[in-house]
C-alpha positions in Angstrom: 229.7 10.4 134.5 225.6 9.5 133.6 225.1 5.5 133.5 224.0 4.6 130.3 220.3 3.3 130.4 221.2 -0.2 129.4 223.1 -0.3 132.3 220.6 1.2 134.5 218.0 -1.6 133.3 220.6 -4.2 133.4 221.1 -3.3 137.1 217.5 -2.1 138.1 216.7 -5.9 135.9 219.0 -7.7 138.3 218.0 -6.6 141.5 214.6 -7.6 140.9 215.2 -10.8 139.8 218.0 -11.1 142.7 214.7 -10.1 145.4 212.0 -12.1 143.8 214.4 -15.5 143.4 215.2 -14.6 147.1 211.7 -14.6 148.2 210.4 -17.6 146.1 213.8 -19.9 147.4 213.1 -18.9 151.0 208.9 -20.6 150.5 209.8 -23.2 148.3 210.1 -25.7 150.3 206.1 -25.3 150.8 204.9 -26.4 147.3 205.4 -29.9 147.0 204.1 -30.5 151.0 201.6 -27.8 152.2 200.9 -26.2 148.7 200.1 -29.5 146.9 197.3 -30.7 149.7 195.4 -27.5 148.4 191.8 -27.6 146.5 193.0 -25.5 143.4 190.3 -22.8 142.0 189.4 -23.3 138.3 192.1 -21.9 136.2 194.9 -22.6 138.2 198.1 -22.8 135.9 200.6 -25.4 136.3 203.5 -25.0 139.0 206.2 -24.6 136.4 204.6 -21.5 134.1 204.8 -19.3 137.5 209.1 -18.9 137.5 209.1 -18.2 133.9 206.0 -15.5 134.4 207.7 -14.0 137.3 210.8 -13.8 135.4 209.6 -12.5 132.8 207.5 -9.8 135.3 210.5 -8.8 137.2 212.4 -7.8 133.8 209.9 -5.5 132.9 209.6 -4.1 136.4 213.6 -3.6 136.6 213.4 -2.6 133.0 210.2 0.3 134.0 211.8 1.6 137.2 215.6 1.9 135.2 213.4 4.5 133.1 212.0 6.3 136.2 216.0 6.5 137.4 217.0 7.7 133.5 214.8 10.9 133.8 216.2 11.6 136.9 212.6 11.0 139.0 214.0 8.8 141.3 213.3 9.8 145.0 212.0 13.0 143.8 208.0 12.3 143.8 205.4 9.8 144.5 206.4 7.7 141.6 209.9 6.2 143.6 207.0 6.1 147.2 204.7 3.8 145.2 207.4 1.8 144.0 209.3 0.5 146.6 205.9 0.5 148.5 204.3 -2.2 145.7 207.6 -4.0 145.9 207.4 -4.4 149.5 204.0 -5.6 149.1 205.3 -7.9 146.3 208.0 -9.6 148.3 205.8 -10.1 151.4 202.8 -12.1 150.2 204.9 -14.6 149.3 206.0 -15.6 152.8 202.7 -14.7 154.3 201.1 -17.3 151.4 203.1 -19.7 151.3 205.9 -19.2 154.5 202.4 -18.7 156.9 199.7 -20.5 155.2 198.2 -17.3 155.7 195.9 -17.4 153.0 193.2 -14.5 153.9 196.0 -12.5 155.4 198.0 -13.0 152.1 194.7 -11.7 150.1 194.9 -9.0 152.2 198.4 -8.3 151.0 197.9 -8.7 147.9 194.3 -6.5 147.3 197.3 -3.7 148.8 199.4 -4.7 146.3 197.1 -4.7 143.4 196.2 -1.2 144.3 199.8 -0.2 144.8 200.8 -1.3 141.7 197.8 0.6 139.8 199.5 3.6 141.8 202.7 3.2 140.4 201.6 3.1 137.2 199.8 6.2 137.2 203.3 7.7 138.7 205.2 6.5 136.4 203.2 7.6 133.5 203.6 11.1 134.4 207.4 10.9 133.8 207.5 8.1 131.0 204.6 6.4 129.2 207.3 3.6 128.4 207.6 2.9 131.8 204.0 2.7 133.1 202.8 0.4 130.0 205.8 -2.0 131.4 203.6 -2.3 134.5 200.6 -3.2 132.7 201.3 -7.0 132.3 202.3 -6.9 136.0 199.0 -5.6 137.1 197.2 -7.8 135.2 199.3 -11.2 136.6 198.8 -9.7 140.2 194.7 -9.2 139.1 194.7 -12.9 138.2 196.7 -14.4 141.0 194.5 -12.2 143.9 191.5 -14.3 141.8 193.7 -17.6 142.5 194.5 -16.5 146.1 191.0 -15.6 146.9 190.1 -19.1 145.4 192.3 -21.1 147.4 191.4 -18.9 150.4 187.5 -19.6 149.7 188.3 -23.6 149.0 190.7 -24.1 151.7 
């Protein structure tokens, strides 16, 4: 029996959420000590809009990859590579930011990221435009937070 699509973005949804929550509750205990000390770049947003962004982000990316698994591309070309690849990216900068205080090693990680993201998107849209325009808010959060990690980086 096919799963439905709903289900397939309901699960896809959940797992993302399940691996970003994971990697934010492991650092969390860094932004009201370490984090706080920090000279802030201009445009820094204020601590409580980034859960609801990153919700918000991880939706669409479970919600964009559940697509990719509907047409049947999963594992089957570059698009499932650059995936997991961004996503491994994505749940490592947070430990190396905020876990290490690694800030030039996290901007590091996440310039990688940034490109592995505009990777994935160009994968995906080969199999399903709907899924690569669900990236695009996610490459453009990742654009502005390597401008806030390069900013703390350059400050601190």
């Amino acid at each position: 029996m096919l799963t439905p699509l709903p289900v397939k973005i309901l699960l896809c949804s959940l797992v993302m959420l399940a691996l970003g929550g994971l990697s934010g509750w492991l650092t969390s205990s860094a932004i009201p000590g370490w984090y706080a000390t920090l000279i802030r770049p201009p445009g820094t947003p204020p601590n409580w809009l980034f859960g609801p962004v990153w919700t918000v982000l991880y939706l669409m990316i479970g919600a964009s990859f559940a697509l990719i698994w509907h047409r049947g591309r999963v594992g089957k070309n570059q698009a499932t590579f650059s995936f997991i690849f961004q996503l491994v990216l994505n749940l490592a900068w947070t430990p190396v930011f905020f876990g290490l205080h690694q800030m030039e090693v996290a901007l590091g990680v996440i310039i990688l990221l940034w490109f592995a993201i505009a990777l994935t998107l160009r994968s995906f849209a080969e199999s399903s435009r709907p899924a690569a325009i669900l990236l695009v808010p996610y490459l453009l959060w990742v654009s502005y937070a390597t401008y806030l990690n390069a900013g703390y980086a350059f400050l601190n």
